[in-house]
C-alpha positions as CSV (number, residue, x, y, z in Angstrom):
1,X,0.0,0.0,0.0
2,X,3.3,2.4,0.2
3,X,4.5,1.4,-3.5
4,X,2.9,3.1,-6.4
5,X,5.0,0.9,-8.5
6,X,3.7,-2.2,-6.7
7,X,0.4,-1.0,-7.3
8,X,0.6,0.1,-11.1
9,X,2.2,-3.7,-11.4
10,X,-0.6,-5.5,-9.6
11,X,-3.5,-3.7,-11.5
12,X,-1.8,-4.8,-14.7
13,X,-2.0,-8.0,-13.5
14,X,-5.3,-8.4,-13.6
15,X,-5.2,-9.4,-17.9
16,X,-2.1,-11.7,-17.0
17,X,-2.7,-15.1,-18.9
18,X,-2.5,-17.4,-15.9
19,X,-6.4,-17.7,-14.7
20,X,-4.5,-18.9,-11.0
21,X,-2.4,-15.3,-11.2
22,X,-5.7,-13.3,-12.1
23,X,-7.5,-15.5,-9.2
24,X,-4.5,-14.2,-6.7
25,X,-5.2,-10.9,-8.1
26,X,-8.7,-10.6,-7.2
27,X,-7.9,-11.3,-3.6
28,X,-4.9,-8.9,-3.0
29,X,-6.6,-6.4,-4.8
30,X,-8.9,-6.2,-1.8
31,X,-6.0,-4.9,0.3
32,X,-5.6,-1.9,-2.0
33,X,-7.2,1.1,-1.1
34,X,-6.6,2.6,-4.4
35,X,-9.8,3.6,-7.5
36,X,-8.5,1.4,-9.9
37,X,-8.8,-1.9,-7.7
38,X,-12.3,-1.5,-8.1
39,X,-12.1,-0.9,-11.8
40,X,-9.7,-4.2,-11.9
41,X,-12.6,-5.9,-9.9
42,X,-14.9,-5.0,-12.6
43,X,-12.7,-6.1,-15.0
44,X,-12.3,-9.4,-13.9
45,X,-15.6,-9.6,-13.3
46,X,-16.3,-9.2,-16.5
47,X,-13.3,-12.4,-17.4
48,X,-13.3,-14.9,-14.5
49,X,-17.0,-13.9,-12.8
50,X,-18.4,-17.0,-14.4
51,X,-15.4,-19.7,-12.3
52,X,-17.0,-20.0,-9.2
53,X,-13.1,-19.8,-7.1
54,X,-12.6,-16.3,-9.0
55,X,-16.2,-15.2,-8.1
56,X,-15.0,-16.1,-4.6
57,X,-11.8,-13.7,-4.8
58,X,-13.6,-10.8,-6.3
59,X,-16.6,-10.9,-4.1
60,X,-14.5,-11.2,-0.6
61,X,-12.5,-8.1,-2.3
62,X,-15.8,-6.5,-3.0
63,X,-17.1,-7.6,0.3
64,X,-14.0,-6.2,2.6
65,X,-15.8,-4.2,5.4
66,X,-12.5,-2.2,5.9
67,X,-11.7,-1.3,2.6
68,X,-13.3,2.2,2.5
69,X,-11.3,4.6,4.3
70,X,-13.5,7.2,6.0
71,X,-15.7,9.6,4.1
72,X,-14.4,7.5,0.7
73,X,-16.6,5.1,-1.3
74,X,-16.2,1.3,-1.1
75,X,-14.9,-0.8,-3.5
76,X,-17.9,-2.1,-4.3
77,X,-19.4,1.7,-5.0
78,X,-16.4,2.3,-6.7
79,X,-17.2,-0.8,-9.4
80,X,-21.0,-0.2,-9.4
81,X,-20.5,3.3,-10.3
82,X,-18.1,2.7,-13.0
83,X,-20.3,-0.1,-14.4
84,X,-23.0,2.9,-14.4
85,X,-21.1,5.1,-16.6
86,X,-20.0,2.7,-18.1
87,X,-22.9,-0.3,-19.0
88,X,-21.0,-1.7,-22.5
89,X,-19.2,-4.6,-20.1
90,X,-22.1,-4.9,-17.3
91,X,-23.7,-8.0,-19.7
92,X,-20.0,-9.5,-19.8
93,X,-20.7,-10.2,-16.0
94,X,-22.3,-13.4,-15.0
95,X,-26.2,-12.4,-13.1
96,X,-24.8,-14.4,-10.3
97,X,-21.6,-12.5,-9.0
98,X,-24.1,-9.5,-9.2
99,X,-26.9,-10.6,-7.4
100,X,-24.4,-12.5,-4.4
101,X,-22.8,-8.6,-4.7
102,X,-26.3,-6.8,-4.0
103,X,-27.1,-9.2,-1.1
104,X,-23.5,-8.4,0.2
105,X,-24.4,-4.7,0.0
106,X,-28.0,-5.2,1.4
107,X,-26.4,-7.0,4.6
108,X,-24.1,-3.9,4.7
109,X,-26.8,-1.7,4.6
110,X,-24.5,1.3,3.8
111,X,-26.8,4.3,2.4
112,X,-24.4,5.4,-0.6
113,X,-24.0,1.6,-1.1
114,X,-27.8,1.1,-1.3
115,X,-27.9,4.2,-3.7
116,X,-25.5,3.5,-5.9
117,X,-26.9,-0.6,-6.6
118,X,-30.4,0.9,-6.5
119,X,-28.8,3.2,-9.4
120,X,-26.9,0.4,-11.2
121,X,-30.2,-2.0,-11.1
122,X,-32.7,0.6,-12.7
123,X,-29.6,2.3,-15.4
124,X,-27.4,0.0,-16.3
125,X,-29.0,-3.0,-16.6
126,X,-31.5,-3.0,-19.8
127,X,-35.5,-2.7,-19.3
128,X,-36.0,-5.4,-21.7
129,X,-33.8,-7.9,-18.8
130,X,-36.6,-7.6,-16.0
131,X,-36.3,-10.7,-14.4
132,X,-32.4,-10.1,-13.9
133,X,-33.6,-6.5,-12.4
134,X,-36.1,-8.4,-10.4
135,X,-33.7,-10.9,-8.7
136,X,-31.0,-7.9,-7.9
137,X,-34.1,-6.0,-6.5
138,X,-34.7,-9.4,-4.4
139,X,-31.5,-9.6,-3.5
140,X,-31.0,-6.1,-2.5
141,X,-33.8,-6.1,-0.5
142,X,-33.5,-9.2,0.9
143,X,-30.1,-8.6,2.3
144,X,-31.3,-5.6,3.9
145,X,-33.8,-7.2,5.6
146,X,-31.5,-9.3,7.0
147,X,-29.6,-6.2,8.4
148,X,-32.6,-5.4,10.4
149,X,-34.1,-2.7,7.8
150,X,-38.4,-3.1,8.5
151,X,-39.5,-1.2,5.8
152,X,-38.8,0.8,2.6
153,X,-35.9,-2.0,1.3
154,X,-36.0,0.0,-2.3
155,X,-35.6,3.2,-1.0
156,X,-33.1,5.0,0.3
157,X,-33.5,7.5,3.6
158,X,-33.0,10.9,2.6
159,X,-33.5,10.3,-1.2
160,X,-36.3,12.2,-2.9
161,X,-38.9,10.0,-3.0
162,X,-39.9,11.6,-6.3
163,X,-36.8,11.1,-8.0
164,X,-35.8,9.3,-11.2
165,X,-34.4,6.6,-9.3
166,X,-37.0,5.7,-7.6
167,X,-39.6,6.5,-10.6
168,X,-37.8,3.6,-12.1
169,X,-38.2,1.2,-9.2
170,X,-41.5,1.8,-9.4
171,X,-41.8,0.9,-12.5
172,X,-39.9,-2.1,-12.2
173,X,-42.4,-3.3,-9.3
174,X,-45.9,-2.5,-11.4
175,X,-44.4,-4.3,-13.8
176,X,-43.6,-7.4,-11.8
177,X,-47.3,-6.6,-10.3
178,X,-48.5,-7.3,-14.0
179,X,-46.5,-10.0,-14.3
180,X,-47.4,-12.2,-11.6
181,X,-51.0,-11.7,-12.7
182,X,-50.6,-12.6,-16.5
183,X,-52.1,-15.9,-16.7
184,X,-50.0,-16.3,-20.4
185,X,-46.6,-15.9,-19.2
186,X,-44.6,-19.0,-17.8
187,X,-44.7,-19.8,-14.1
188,X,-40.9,-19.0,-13.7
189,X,-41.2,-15.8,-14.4
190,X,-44.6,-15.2,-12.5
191,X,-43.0,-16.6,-9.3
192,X,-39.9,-14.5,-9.4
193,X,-42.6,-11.3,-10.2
194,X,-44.1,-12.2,-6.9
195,X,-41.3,-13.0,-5.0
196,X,-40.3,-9.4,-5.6
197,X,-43.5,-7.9,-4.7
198,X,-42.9,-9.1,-1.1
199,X,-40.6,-5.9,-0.9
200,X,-43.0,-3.1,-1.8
201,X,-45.5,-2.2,0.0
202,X,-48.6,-3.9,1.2
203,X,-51.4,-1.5,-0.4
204,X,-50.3,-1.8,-3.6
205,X,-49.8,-5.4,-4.3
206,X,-51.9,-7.3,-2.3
207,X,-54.7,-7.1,-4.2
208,X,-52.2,-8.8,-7.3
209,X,-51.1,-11.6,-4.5
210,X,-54.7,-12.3,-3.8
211,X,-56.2,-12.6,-7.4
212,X,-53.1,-15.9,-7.8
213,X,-54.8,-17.4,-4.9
214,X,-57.5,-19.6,-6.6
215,X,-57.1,-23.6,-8.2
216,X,-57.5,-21.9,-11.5
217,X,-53.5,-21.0,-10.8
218,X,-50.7,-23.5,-11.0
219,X,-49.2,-24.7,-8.1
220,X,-46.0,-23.4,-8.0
221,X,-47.7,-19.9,-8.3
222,X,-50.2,-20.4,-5.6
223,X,-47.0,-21.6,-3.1
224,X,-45.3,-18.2,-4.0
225,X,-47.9,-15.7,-3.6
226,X,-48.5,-17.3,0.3
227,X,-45.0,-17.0,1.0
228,X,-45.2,-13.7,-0.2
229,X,-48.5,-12.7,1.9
230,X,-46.6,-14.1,4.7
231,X,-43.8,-12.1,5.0
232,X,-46.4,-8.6,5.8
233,X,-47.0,-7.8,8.8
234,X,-50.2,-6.4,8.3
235,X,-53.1,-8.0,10.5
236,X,-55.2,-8.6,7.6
237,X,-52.8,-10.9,5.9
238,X,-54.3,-14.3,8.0
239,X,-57.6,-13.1,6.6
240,X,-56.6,-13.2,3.3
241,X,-55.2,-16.2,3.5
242,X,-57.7,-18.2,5.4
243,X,-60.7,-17.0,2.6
244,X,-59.6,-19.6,-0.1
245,X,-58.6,-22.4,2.2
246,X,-60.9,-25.0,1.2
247,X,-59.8,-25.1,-2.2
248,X,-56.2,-25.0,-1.4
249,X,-54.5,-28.2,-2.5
250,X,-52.5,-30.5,0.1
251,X,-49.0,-28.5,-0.6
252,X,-50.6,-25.1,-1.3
253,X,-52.5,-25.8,2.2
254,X,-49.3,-26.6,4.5
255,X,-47.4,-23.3,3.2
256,X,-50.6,-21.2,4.0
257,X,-50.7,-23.1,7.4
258,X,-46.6,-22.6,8.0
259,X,-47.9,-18.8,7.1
260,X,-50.5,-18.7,9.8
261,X,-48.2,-20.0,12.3
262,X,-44.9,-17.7,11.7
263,X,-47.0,-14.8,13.3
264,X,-48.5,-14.8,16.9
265,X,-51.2,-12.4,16.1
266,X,-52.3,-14.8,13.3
267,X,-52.4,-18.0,15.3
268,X,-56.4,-16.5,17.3
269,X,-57.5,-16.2,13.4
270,X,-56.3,-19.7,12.8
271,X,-58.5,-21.1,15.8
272,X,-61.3,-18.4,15.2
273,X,-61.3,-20.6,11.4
274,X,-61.3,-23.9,13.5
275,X,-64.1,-22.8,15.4
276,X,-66.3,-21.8,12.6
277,X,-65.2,-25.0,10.7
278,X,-62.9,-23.1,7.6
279,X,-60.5,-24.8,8.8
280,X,-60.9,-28.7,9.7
281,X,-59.0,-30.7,12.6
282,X,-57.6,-33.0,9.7
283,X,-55.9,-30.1,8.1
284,X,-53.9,-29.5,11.2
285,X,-50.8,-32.2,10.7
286,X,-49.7,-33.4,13.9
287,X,-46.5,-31.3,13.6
288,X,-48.1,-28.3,13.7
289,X,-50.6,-29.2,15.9
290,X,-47.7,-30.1,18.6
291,X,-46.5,-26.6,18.1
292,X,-50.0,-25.2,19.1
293,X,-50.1,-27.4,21.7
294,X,-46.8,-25.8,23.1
295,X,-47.0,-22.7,22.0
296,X,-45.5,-20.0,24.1
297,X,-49.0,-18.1,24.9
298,X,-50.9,-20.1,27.5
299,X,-54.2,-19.1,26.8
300,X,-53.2,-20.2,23.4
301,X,-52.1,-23.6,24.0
302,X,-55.2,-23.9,26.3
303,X,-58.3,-22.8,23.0
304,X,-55.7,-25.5,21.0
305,X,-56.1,-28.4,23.5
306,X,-59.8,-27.7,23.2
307,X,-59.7,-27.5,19.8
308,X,-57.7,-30.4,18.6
309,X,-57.1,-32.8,21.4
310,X,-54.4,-34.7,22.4
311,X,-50.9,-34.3,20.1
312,X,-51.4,-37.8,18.4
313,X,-53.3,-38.8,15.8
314,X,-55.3,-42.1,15.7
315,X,-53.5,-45.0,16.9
316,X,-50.9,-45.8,14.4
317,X,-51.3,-49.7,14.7
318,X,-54.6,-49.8,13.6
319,X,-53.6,-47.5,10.8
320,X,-50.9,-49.8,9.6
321,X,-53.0,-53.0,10.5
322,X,-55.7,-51.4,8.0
323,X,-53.2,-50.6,5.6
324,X,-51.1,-53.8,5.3
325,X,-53.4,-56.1,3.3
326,X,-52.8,-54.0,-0.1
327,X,-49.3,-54.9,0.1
328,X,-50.4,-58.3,-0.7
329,X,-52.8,-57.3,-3.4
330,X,-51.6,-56.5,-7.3
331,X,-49.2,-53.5,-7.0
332,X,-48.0,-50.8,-10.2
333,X,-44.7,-49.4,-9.5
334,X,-45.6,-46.9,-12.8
335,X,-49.1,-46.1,-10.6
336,X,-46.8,-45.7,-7.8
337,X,-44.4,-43.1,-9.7
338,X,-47.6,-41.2,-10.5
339,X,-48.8,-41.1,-7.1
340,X,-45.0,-40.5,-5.2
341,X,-45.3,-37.0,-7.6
342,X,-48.4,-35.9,-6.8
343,X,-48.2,-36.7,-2.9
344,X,-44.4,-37.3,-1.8
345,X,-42.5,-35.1,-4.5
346,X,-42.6,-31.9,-2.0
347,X,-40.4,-33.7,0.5
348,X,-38.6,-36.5,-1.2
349,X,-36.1,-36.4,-4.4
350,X,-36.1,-40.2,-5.7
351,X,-35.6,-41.1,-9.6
352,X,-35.1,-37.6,-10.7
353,X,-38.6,-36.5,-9.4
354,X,-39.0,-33.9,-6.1
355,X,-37.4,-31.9,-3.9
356,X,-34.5,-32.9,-1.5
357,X,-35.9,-32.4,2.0
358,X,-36.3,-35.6,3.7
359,X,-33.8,-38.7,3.3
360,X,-32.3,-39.6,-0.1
361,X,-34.9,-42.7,-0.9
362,X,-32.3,-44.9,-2.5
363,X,-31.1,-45.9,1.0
364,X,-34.3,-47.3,1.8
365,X,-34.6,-49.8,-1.2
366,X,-33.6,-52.8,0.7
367,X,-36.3,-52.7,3.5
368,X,-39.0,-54.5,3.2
369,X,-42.6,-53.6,1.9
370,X,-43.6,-54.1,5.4
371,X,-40.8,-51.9,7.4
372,X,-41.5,-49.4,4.4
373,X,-45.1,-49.1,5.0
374,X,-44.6,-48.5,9.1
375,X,-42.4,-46.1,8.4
376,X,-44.2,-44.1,6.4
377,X,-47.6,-44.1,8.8
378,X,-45.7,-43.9,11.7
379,X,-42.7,-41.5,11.0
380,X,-42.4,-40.8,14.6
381,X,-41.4,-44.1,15.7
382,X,-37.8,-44.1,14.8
383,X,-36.6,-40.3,13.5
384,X,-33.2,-39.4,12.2
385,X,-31.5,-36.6,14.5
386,X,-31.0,-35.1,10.7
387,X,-34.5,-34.6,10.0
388,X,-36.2,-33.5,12.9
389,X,-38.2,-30.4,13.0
390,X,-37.2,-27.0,14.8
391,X,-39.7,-24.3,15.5
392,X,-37.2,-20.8,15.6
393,X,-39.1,-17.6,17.2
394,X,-37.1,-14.8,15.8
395,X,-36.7,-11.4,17.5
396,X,-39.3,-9.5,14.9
397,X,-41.9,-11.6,16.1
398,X,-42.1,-14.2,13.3
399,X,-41.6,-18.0,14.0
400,X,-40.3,-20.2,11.6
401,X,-39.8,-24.1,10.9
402,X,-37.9,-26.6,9.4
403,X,-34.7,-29.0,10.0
404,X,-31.9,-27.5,10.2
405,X,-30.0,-27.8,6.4
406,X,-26.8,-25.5,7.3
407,X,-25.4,-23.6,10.3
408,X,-22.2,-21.2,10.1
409,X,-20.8,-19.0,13.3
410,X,-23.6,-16.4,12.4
411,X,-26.5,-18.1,11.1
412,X,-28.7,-21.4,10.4
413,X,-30.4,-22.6,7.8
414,X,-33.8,-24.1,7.9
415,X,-35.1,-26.2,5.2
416,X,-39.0,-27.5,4.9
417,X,-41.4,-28.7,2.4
418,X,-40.9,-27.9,-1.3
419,X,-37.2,-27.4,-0.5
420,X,-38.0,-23.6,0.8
421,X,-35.1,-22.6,3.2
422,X,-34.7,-19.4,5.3
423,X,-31.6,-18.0,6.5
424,X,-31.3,-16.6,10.2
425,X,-28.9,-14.2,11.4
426,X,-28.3,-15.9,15.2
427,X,-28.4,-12.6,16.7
428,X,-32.2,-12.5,15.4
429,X,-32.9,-15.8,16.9
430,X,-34.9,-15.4,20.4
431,X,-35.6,-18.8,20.8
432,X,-35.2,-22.5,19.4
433,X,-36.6,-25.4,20.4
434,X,-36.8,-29.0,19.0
435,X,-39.7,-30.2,18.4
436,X,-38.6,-33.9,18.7
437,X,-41.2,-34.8,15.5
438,X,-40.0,-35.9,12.4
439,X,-40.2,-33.2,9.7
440,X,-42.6,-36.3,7.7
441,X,-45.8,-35.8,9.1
442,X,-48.6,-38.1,10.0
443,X,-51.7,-38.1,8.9
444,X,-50.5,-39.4,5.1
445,X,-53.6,-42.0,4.9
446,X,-56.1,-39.0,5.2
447,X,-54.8,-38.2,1.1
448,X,-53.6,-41.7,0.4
449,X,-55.5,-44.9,-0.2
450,X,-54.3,-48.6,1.0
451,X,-53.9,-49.4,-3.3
452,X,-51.7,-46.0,-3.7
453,X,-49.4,-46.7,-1.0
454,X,-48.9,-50.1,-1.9
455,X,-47.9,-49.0,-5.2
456,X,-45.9,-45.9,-3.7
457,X,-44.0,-48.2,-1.9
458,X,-43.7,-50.9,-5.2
459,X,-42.0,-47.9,-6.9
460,X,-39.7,-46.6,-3.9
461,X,-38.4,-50.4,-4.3
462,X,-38.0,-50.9,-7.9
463,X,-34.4,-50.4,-9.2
């Protein structure tokens, strides 16, 4: 950092031919408080950003809290800026070194940070690439959340609200609004449209979140726009959710349940529904209902145990016993793939079908029909430490669930159905408790007959 001749050599070493040197390159250069290390970042953003170890270097360089002396923008300003001014290289760079770049910057939460991606997002990337300005908006916003921000993750304090910057955010957002609602586009898109919308404000989109809540709209579209609802904070958010539930779908039904639980104020609406009969006793999975059952609030856990009973469902044995027979009858392992997509697929990854949740299925091929079929009616009876469920009351009031996918110093990771996974900050966490079930519910026989699980389990065996 004292040599202006070491620094005019290792700048120039950013085109050097060895991909290994450019890699070392990107790492010293976060050392270097000097303009061009930025513009060198950008450069070999726009070479290596697509090798995942280079994307690595650049980002911790990017990333390097200290690097911005006082009253002097960050690197990662520095590049943004440029790339601004500048947008002929911006499509050189892979979509994935920026969008892990505006999540860094959202977790920093720095103001002329903020401003300057807000600025990149809306300029310098094209109109005609919305979803790429949708998942940097995401990821933006997302980040900040995570840094504690509550409200107004597109903005920034002190900018005028009337501005062209954030004219063109709002046009970004009505256009994901229209998006999400356009019954002709592909559900890729519509889902990342509404995943966005999560991040503006409540008047103006949930109307748009509540017109994708009906069986005319595919599943995966259904699933977002819940876990979109749920992430408000706005009381009437269990109401809207709770008007279509009997023509939810099994899966579409346990994401709008997870959503009535994450919020304590939700959770008298959720009884109020199993009062009035909205909401059934056999839509409760025994999972959840254990979580009522213990939930914090006593008077709470007192309407639930008047409401639902004991933790358990029916007595297991007498399931299985009623069950068992079909094993013995004619089985289809094609029936069975059939069936293992429609009501295992959100859990279990097995033949190329599904989400990886619960256990990798080929390890289970051995057991018998009969060991298969207990385990699957009775999941509780022998549970692997790896795939028990954890109920996580966060600090903002939210609780969320899963089994725990990933931890580091400063976070976990949950993981539930449909392969969804939230990210918690520790320091967000106020409490976690195991709830010592398996993350498989009971209950499966209430949507599957004797016939299909036979031939689930004829297909879980087939080689």
């Amino acid at each position: 950092t004292d040599s202006p001749q070491l620094r005019d050599r290792l700048v120039a070493m950013a085109d050097d031919e060895s991909a290994r040197v450019r890699m070392q390159v990107a790492y010293t250069l976060g050392e270097l408080n000097d303009p061009r290390a930025a513009q060198a970042l950008a450069h070999l953003a726009a070479r290596d950003g697509g090798d995942v170890w280079c994307r690595t270097a650049i980002l911790s360089s990017l990333g390097d809290i200290g690097a911005a002396e006082p009253g002097k923008p960050s690197k990662a300003q520095v590049m943004l800026t440029t790339l601004t001014r500048d947008t002929s290289r911006v499509a050189e760079i892979p979509s994935e070194l920026l969008a892990q770049l505006v999540v860094l910057i959202g977790t920093r939460n720095r103001t002329d940070e903020v401003k300057s991606a807000l600025e990149f997002i809306t300029t310098a990337i094209p109109a005609g690439q919305g979803e790429r300005q949708w998942s940097m908006l995401r990821g933006l916003a997302d980040g900040r959340r995570r840094a504690g921000e509550k409200s107004g993750f597109l903005t920034v304090p002190g900018d005028n609200p009337g501005g062209a910057s954030a004219a063109r955010v709002r046009e970004i957002l009505d256009g994901a609004a229209a998006a999400a609602k356009d019954e002709n586009a592909d559900n890729a898109r519509r889902v990342a449209a509404i995943g966005l919308l999560g991040y503006d404000s409540f008047d103006k989109v949930h109307a748009s979140l509540v017109a994708t809540l009906n069986p005319r709209q595919p599943q995966p579209v259904q699933l977002a726009a819940v876990r979109t609802l749920s992430a408000y904070g706005d009381p009437s958010v269990a109401g809207l959710l709770l008007a279509p539930w009997k023509t939810y779908t099994p899966p579409v039904r346990r994401e709008a349940l997870e959503a009535l639980l994450s919020r304590a104020d939700r959770v008298p609406q959720l009884l109020n529904a199993l009062e009035d009969g909205t909401v059934r006793r056999g839509d409760i999975e025994v999972d959840r209902r254990a979580q009522l059952l213990q939930h914090r609030d006593a008077a709470i856990q007192e309407r639930a145990k008047k409401l639902l009973g004991s933790a358990t469902s029916e007595d297991r044995g007498k399931v299985i016993a009623k069950y068992r027979p079909a094993l013995d009858g004619p089985v289809s392992a094609e029936r069975g793939k059939e069936a293992f997509k429609k009501h295992c697929a959100t859990c279990h990854r097995f033949q190329g079908e599904g989400t990886e949740v619960g256990p990798e299925l080929r390890t289970v091929q051995e057991r018998t029909a009969d060991q298969l079929l207990e385990q699957i009616l009775d999941p509780g009876r022998e549970v692997n430490p790896a795939y028990i469920n954890y109920t996580v009351a966060l600090t903002d009031g939210r609780i969320l669930t899963g089994i725990i996918a990933g931890e580091s110093a400063t976070s976990i990771t949950l993981k539930r159905a449909e392969g969804v996974t939230d990210t918690i900050l520790r320091a967000q966490i106020d409490e976690m408790i195991s709830t010592g079930l398996s993350i498989m519910p009971e209950g499966l026989e209430k949507d599957v007959s004797p016939d299909h699980l036979a031939d689930i389990i004829a297909y879980i065996r087939t080689r």
